[in-house]
matplotlib code that plots the C-alpha trace (Angstrom):
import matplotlib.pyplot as plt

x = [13.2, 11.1, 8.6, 8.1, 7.6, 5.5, 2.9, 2.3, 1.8, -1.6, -4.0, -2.3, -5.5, -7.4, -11.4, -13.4, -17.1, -16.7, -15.2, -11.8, -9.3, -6.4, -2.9, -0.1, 2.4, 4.6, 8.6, 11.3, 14.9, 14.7, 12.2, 8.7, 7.4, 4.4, 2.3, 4.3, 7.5, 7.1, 6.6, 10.4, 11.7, 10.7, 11.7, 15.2, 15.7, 14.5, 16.9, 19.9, 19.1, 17.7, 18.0, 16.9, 13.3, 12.5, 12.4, 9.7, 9.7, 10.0, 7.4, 5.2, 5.8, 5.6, 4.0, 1.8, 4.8, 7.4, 5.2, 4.6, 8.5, 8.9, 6.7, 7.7, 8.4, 10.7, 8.4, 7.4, 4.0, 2.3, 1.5, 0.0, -4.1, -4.5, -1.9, -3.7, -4.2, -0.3, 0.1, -2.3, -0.7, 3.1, 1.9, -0.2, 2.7, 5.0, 3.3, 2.3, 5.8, 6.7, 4.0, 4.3, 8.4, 9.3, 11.5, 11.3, 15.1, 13.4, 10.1, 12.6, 14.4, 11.4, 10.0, 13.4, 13.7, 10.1, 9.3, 7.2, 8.6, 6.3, 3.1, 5.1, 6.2, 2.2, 0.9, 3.4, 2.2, -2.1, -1.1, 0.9, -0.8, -0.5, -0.3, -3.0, -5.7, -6.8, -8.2, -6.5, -2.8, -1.9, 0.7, 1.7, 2.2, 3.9, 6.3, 7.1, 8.0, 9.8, 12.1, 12.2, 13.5, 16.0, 19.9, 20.6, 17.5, 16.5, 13.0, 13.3, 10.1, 9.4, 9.1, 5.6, 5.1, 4.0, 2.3, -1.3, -2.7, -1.7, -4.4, -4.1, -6.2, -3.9, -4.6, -8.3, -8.1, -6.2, -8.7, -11.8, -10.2, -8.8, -12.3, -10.5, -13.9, -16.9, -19.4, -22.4, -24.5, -25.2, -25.3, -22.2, -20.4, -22.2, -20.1, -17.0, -16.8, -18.2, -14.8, -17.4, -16.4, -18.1, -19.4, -16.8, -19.1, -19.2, -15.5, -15.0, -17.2, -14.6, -11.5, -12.0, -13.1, -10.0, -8.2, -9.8, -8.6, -5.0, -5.1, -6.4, -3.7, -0.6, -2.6, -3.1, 0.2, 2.2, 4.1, 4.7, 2.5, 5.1, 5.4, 1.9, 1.8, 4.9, 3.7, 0.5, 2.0, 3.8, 0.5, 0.0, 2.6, 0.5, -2.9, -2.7, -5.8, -5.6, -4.6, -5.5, -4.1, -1.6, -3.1, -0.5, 2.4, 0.4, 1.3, -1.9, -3.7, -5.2, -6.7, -8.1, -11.7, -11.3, -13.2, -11.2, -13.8, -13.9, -11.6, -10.8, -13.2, -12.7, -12.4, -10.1, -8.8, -5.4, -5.0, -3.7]
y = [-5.1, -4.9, -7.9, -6.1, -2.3, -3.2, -5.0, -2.1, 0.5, 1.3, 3.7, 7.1, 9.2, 10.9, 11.1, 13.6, 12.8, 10.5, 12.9, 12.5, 15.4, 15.0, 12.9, 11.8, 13.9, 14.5, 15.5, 12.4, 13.3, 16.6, 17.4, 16.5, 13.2, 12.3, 8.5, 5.4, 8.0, 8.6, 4.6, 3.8, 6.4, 5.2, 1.5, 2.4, 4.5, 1.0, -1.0, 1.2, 1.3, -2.3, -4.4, -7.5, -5.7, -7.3, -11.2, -13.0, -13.8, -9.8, -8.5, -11.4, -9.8, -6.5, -4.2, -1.1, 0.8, -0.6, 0.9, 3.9, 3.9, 3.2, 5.9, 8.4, 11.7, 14.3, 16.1, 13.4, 12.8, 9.7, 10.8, 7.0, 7.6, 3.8, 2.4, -0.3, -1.5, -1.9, -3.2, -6.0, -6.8, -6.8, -9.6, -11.7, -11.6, -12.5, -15.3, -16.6, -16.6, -18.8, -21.1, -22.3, -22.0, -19.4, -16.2, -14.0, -15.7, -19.1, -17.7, -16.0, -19.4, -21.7, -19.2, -18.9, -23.4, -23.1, -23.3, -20.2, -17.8, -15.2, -17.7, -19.8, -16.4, -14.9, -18.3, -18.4, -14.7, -16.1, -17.3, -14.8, -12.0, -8.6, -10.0, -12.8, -10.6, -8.5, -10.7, -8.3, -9.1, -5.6, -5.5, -8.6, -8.1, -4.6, -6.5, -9.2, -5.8, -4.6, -7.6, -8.2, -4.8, -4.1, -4.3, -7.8, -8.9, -11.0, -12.6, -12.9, -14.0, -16.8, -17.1, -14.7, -14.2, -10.6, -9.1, -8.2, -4.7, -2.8, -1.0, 1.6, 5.0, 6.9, 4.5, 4.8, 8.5, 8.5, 5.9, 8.1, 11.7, 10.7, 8.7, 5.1, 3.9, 5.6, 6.1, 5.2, 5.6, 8.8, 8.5, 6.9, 9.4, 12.2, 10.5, 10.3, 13.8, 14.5, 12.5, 10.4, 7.5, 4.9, 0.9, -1.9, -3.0, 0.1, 0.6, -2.8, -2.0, 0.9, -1.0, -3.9, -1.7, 0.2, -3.4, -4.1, -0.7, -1.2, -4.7, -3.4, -0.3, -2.9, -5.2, -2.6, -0.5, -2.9, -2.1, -4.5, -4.0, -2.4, 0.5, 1.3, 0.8, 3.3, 6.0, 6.2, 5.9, 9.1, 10.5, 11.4, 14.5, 16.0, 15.1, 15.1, 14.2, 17.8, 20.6, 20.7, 18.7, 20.2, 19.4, 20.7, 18.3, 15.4, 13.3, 11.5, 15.0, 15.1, 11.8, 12.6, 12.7, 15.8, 14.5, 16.6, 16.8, 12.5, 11.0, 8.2, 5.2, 6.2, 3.1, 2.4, -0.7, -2.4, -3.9, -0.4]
z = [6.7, 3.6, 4.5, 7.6, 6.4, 3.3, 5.6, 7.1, 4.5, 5.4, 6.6, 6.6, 7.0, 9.7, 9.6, 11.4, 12.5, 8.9, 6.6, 5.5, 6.5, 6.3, 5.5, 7.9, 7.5, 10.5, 11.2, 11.0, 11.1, 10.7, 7.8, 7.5, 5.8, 4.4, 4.8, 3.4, 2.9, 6.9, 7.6, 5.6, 7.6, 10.8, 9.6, 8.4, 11.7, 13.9, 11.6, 12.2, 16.1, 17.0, 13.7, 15.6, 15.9, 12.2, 13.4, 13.6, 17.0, 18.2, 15.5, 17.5, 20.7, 20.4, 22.8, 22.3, 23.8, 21.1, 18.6, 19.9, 19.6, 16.6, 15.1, 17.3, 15.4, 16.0, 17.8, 20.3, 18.9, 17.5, 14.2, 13.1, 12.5, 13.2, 15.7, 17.1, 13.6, 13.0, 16.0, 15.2, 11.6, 13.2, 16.1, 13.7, 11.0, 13.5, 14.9, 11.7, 10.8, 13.9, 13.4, 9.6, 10.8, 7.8, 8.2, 4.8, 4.1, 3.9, 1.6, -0.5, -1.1, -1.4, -4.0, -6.4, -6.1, -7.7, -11.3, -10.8, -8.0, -8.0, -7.8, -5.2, -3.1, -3.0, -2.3, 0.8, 2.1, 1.8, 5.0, 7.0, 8.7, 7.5, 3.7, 3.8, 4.4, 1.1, -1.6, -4.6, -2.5, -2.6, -0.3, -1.7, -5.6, -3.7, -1.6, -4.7, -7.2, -4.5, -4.0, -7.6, -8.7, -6.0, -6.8, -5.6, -7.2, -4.4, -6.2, -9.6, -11.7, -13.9, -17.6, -18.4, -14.7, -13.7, -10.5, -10.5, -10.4, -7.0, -6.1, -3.4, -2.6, -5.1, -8.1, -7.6, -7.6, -10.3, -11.9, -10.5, -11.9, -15.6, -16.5, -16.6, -14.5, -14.0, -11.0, -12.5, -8.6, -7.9, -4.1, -4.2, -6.7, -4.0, -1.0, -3.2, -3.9, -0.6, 1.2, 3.0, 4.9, 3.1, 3.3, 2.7, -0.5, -1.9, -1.4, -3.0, -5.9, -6.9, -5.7, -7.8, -11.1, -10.8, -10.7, -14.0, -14.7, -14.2, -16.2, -19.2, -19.0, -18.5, -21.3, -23.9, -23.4, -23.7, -20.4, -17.2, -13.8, -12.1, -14.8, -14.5, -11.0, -10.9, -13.4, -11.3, -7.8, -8.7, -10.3, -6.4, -7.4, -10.3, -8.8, -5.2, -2.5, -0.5, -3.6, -6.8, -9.4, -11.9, -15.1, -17.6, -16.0, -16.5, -19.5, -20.1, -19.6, -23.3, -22.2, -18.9, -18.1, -15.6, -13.0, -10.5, -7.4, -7.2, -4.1, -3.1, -1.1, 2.3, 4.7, 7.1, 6.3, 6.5, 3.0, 1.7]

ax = plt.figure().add_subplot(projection="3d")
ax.plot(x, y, z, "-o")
ax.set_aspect("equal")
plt.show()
């Protein structure tokens, strides 16, 4: 379940003729659901109805149909901005899977035999579609916290091990808005602000600044990677992409840089 829902939390955005304009948010169970909230619900419904749908072998062959299914809202609509996309990442994961012989049970246990879990668990995924593909691991380090901090603790980490920065489109607004990097281009700040669709190096330019970022937070607070990545994952409340941030709820407010009218790189892209 979780290898094959965090591979897919990407891409909940439409553009218009290159302009970013709006989020996914669409009607699941009977109340509306925004982005990566709307993907677990969708997920947890398929795992209650057809719980076999998470092997390897049926992620490899699933149709365009099957995921028009499973993303179905309440309405009957497909609400998903870039299906084909997912599709893509659940057939490739699948069949990478079936290829290097691995179900997540078996990278789970090859990972806690290790000396060093977490490196042994990401090294494993930089081979299996819908993970391998972003150089900064996102959904990677994502699906490692996530695995690490549930209940039954199913990946525990080595002595001194600790993810990597997490960088989505809400970190980099956050790192955009509070000052923590700064635009230093104008065209580039210009399309920012503008919620231009912009170039895969000038997306990376920002992306991996904001990764810096993020390292120097974790480094100099003190706190693990998965706090910061937590305290500005829910940032998304008090500063949000479509209404105006609510400044005086926001701890580090005193701090910020105010750079309210930055957004995030626009890019489609599957790594986040």
């Amino acid at each position: 379940f979780f290898f094959v829902s965090t591979l897919q939390q990407f891409g909940f955005w439409t553009a218009v003729n290159n302009q970013y304009r709006h989020p996914l948010i669409a009607p699941i169970n009977g109340a509306p659901c925004k982005g990566s909230s709307y993907l677990f619900q969708t997920y947890l419904r398929a795992l209650q109805n057809d719980p076999d749908c998470f092997t390897p072998s049926r992620q490899a062959s699933l149709t365009r149909a099957d995921m028009l299914a499973l993303y179905r809202a309440d309405d009957g609509s497909d609400p998903m901005p870039a299906l084909d996309l997912h599709w893509q990442m659940a057939r490739e994961y699948g069949r990478d899977l079936q290829t290097l012989q691995l179900t997540p049970q078996a990278i789970i246990q090859q990972a806690r035999e290790s000396e060093r879990p977490l490196q042994t668990f990401l090294q494993i995924l930089d081979h299996v579609g819908g993970y391998k593909e972003d150089p900064l691991r996102k959904k990677s380090s994502l699906l490692a916290v996530i695995l690490n901090q549930r209940p039954e603790q199913f990946l525990p980490f080595g002595p001194n091990e600790q993810v990597a920065p997490i960088i989505d489109y809400h970190l980099m607004r956050s790192c955009l808005r509070t000052g923590l990097i700064d635009v230093l281009d104008d065209t580039l700040r210009q399309k920012l602000a503008a919620r231009q669709v912009i170039p895969p190096a000038d997306e990376w330019v920002v992306r991996y600044a904001a990764y810096q970022a993020i390292e120097q937070v974790a480094a100099l607070s003190g706190k693990s990677m998965g706090a910061v990545d937590w305290f500005f994952f829910n940032a998304r409340r008090r500063c949000p992409e479509m209404s105006d941030p609510r400044c005086e709820q926001c701890p580090i407010d005193p701090a910020c840089a105010h750079r309210k009218e930055l957004f995030q790189p626009v890019l489609r892209t599957t790594f986040y």
